[in-house]
C-alpha positions as CSV (number, residue, x, y, z in Angstrom):
1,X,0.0,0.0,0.0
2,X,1.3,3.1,-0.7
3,X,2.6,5.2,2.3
4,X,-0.7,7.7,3.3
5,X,2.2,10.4,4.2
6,X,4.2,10.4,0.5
7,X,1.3,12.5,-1.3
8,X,3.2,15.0,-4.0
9,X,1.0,17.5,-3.3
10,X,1.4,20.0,-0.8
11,X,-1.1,20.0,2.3
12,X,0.1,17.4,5.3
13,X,-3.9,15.9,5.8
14,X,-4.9,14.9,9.4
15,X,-5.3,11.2,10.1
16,X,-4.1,10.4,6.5
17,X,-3.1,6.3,7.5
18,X,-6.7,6.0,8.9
19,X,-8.6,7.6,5.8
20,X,-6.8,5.3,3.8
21,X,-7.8,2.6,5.9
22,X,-11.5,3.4,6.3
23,X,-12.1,4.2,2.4
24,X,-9.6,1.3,0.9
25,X,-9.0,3.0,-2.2
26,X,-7.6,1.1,-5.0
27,X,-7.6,1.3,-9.3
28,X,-11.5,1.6,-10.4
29,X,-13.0,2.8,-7.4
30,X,-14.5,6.2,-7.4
31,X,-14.4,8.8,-4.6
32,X,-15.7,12.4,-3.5
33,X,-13.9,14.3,-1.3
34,X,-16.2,17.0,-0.8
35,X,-13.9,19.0,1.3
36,X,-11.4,19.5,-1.1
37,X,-9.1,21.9,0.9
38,X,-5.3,21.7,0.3
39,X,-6.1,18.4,-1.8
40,X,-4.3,16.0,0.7
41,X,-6.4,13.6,1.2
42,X,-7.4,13.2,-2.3
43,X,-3.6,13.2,-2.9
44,X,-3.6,9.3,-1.3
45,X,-6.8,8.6,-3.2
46,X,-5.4,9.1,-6.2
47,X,-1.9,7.6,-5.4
48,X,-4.0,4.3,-5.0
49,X,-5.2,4.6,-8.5
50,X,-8.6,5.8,-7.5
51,X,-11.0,8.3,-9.1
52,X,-11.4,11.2,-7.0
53,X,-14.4,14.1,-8.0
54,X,-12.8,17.5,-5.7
55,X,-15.6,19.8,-4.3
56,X,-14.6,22.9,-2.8
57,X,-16.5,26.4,-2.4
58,X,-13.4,28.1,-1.7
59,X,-12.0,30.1,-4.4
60,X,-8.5,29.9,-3.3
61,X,-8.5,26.0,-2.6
62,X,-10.1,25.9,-6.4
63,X,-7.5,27.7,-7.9
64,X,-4.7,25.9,-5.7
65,X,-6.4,22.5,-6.7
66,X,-7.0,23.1,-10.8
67,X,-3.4,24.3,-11.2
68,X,-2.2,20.6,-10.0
69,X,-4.1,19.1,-13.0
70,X,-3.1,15.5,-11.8
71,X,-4.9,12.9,-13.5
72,X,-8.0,11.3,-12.2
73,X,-9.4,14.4,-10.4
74,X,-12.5,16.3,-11.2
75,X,-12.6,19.5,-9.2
76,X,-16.2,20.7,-8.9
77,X,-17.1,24.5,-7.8
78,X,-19.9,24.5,-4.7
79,X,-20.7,23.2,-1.2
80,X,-20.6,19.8,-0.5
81,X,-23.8,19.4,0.8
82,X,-25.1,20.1,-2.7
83,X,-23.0,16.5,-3.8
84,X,-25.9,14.6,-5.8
85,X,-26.7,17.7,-7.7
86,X,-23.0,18.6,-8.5
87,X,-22.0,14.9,-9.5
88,X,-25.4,14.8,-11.4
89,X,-24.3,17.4,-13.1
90,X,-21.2,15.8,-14.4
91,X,-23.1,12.2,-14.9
92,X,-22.2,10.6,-11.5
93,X,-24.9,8.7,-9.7
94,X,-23.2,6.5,-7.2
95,X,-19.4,6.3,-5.9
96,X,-17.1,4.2,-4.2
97,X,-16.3,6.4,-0.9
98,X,-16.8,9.8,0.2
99,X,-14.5,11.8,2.4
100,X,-15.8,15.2,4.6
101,X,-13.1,17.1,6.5
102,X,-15.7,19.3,8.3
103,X,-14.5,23.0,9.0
104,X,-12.0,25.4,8.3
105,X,-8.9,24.3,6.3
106,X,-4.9,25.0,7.1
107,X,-4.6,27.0,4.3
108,X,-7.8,29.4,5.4
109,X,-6.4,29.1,9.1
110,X,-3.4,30.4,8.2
111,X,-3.7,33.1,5.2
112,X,-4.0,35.7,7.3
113,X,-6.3,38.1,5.5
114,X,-9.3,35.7,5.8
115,X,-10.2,36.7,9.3
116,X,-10.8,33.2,10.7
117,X,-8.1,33.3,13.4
118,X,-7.8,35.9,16.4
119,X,-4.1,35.4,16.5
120,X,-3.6,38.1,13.4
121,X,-4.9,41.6,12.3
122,X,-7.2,41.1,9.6
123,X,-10.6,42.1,8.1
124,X,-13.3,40.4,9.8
125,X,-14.6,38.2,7.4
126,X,-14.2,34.2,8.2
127,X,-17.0,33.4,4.9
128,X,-15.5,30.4,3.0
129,X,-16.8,31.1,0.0
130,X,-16.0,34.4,0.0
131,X,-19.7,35.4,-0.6
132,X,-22.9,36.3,1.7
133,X,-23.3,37.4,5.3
134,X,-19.4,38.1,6.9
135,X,-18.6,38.1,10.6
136,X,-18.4,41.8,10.3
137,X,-21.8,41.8,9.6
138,X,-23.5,39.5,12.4
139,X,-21.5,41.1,14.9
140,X,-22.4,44.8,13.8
141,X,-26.2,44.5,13.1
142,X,-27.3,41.5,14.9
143,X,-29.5,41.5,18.0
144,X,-27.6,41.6,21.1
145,X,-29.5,38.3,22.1
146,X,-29.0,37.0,18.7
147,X,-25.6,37.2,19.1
148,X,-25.5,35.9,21.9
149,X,-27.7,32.9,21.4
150,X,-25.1,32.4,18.4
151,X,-21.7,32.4,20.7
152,X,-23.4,30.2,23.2
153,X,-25.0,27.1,20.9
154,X,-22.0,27.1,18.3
155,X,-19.2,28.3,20.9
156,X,-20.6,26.8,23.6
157,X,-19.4,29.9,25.4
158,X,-20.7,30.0,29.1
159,X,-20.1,33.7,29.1
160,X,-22.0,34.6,26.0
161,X,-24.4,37.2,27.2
162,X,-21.5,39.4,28.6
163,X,-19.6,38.9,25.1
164,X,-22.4,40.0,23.7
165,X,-23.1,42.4,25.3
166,X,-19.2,43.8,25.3
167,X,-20.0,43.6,21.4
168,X,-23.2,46.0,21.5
169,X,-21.3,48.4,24.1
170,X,-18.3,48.9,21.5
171,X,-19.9,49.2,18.1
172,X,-22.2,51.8,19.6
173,X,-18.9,53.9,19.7
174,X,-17.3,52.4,16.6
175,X,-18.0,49.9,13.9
176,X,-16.0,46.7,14.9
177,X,-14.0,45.8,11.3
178,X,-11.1,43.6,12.5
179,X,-10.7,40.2,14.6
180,X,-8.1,42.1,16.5
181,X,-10.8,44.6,17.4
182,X,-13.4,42.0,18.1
183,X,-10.8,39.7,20.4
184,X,-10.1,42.7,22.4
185,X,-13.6,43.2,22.6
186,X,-14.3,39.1,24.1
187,X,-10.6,39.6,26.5
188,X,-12.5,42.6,28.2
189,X,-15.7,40.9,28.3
190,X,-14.2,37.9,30.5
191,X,-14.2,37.8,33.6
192,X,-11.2,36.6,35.4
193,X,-9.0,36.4,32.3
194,X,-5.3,36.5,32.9
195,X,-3.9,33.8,31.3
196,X,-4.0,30.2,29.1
197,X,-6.4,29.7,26.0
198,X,-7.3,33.0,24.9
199,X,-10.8,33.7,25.7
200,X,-11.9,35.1,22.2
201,X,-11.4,31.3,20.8
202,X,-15.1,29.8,21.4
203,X,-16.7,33.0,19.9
204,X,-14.6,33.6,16.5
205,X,-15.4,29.4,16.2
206,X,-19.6,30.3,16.7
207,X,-19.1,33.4,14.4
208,X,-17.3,31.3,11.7
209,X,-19.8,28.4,12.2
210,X,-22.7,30.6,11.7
211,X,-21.5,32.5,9.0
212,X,-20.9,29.7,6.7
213,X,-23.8,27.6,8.4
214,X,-21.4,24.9,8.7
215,X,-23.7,22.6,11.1
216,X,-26.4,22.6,8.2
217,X,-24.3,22.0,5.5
218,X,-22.8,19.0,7.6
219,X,-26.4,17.7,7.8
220,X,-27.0,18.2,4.7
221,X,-24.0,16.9,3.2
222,X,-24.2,13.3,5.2
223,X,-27.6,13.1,4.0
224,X,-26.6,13.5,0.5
225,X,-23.3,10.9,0.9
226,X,-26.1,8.3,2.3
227,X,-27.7,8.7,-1.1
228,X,-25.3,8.7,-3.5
229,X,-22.9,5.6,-1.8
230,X,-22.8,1.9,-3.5
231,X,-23.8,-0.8,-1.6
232,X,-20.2,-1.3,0.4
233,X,-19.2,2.3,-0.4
234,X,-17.9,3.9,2.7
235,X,-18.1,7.1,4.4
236,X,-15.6,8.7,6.2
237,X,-16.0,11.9,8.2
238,X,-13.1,14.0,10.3
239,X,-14.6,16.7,12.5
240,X,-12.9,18.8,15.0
241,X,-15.3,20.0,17.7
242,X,-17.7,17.7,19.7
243,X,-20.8,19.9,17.5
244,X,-19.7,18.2,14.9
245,X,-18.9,15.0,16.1
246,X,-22.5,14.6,17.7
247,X,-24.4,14.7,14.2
248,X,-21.6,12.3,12.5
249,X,-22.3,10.0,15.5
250,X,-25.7,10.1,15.6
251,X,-26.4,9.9,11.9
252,X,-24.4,7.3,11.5
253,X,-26.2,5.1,14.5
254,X,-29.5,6.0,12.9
255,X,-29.3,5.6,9.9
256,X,-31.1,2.7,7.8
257,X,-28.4,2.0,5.2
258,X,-25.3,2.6,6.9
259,X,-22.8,0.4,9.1
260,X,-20.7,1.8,11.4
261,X,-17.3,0.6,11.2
262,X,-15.9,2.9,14.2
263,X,-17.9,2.2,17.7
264,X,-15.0,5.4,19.0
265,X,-14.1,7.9,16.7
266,X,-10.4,7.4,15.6
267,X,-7.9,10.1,17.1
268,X,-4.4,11.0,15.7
269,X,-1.4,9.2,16.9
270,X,0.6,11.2,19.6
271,X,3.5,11.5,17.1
272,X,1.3,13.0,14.5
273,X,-0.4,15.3,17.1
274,X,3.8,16.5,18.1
275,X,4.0,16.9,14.1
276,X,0.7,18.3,13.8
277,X,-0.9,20.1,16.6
278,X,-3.9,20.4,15.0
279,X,-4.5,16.7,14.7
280,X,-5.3,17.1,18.4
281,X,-8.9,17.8,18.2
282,X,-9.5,15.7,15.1
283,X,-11.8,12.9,15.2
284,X,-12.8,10.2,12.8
285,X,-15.8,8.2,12.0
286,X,-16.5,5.7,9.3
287,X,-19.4,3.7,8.1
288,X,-20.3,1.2,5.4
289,X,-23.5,1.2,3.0
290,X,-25.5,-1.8,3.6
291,X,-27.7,-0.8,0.7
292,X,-27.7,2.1,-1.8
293,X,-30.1,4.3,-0.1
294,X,-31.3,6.4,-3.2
295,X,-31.5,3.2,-5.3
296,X,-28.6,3.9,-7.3
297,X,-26.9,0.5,-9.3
C-alpha cells in the first residue's frame, strides 16, 4: 500500500493512515472528497489509483487544486452538501467512498487576510466562499440576544451574554472591522482572564460556524453521501469540535443504510499530534452502505 504520508501534493492531511484505511481506495473505485481543501487527502486517493471528484467552495483551494491538473481528479465548484446535484451534473450517480473534513482548512487558518483566526490583524470576514453574510456583519447588526444565542450554541461559550453584550457596548462607539478589534472586545468581556487559552477562541469558532452555516451544511452533506454511496461504499468523516462529532455519531447510528465501522471515533497518533498540533482535536468516523439508499446501481 502506498505510504498515506508520501502524497506529491502540498497539504500534510490529518489522520491520513486511517482515511486510507476506512475508504480502501484502489484502481476503479470512485471517490468524493467533498472538502477538497489543500487536496491532501485526495492526494492518497489518487496515489491508490482511485478516481477522486474535488468539491470545494473556496475560491482559493479551487485555484490551488486546478493548477495541479493530476490525472483522475475532477474538481467541482460549490458546497458539499449540494454533492448529488454537482455529481449529477457531471453524470455521476453513485461512488465508491466519500470523504468530509468538516471546517476550516490550514490554508484558510493560516492566510492571514481571511479573518478566521484571532491570533492576526485582519478584516473580519471568516466566509469560506468568500460570498454572503461576513462576521463583520453578524456582529455589527445582529440582536444583542441574537448574538449571543449564536456564541453560546455554536461556541458553547458560558459567558455569551456578557460577550455580547461587550459587542453591543463597543460598536455603539465604533464599527467593529477587525478580529483584532473583536478579540479585544471578548478579552475585556471575561471575567477573570489572565492567562492560558485566549478567551476570544469559542466565539470567533460560533461566528465562523454561523457564518458559513457549517452545522447545516454537515447535515446536509451526510444526507446526500447516504444517497449517493454503493452498496459497500464507505463514508468517512473528520470533525474537530464535539458539535460536529454529535451529528456524525448520531447519523451514522441511525441511519437505515449505513454500518458503522468505528464504535469510538479514531484520534491522531501522539506523534502526528507532536508533528501536527492540529491533529489534536480531530476525530474520525466511518461507516459502510449496507444498501444504496437512493436506489442507485
Amino acid at each position: 500500500m502506498t505510504n498515506p504520508t508520501s502524497s506529491p501534493l502540498t497539504h500534510l492531511p490529518v489522520l491520513a493512515a486511517e482515511v486510507v484505511e476506512a475508504l480502501t481506495p484502489a484502481p476503479g473505485k470512485v471517490f468524493v472528497d467533498g472538502t477538497l481543501g489543500g487536496a491532501g487527502h485526495t492526494g492518497l486517493l489518487l496515489d491508490a489509483g482511485a478516481t477522486v471528484y474535488g468539491i470545494d467552495q473556496d475560491p482559493y483551494a479551487l485555484q490551488r487544486a486546478r493548477s495541479t491538473a493530476r490525472p483522475g481528479l475532477t474538481v467541482l465548484e460549490g458546497n458539499y452538501r449540494d454533492m448529488p446535484t454537482l455529481l449529477a451534473a457531471v453524470g455521476v450517480s453513485a461512488v465508491d467512498g466519500i470523504l468530509l473534513d468538516i471546517g476550516v482548512s490550514s490554508f484558510q487558518l493560516d492566510d492571514t487576510q481571511r479573518g478566521f483566526s484571532y491570533h492576526t490583524d485582519a478584516p473580519l470576514d471568516m466566509r469560506m466562499s468568500q460570498s454572503g453574510e461576513s462576521a463583520a456583519d453578524v456582529v455589527n447588526t445582529y440582536p444583542e440576544e441574537e448574538i449571543a444565542a449564536i456564541i453560546y450554541e455554536y461556541g458553547e461559550e458560558r459567558h455569551s451574554r456578557r460577550i455580547a453584550r461587550g459587542i453591543v457596548y463597543a460598536r455603539e462607539r465604533a464599527p467593529i472591522e477587525t478580529t483584532v478589534q473583536l478579540a479585544d472586545i471578548i478579552k475585556r468581556s471575561y471575567p477573570g482572564f489572565s492567562k492560558g487559552i485566549h478567551p476570544a477562541r469559542r466565539s470567533f469558532q460560533a461566528l465562523r460556524i454561523h457564518v458559513n452555516d457549517e452545522l447545516g451544511a454537515l447535515r446536509d452533506g451526510l444526507t446526500g453521501a447516504e444517497s449517493l454511496l454503493r452498496p459497500c461504499g464507505r463514508l468517512a468523516v473528520i470533525s474537530f469540535h464535539s458539535l460536529e462529532d454529535r451529528i456524525v455519531k448520531r447519523f451514522m447510528q441511525g441511519s437505515a443504510t449505513l454500518s458503522p465501522l468505528t464504535k469510538r471515533p479514531v484520534v491522531a497518533t501522539e506523534a502526528e499530534q507532536a508533528e501536527n498540533p492540529r491533529a489534536r482535536s480531530a476525530k474520525l468516523r466511518a461507516a459502510e452502505c449496507r444498501e444504496a439508499a437512493g436506489g442507485a446501481p
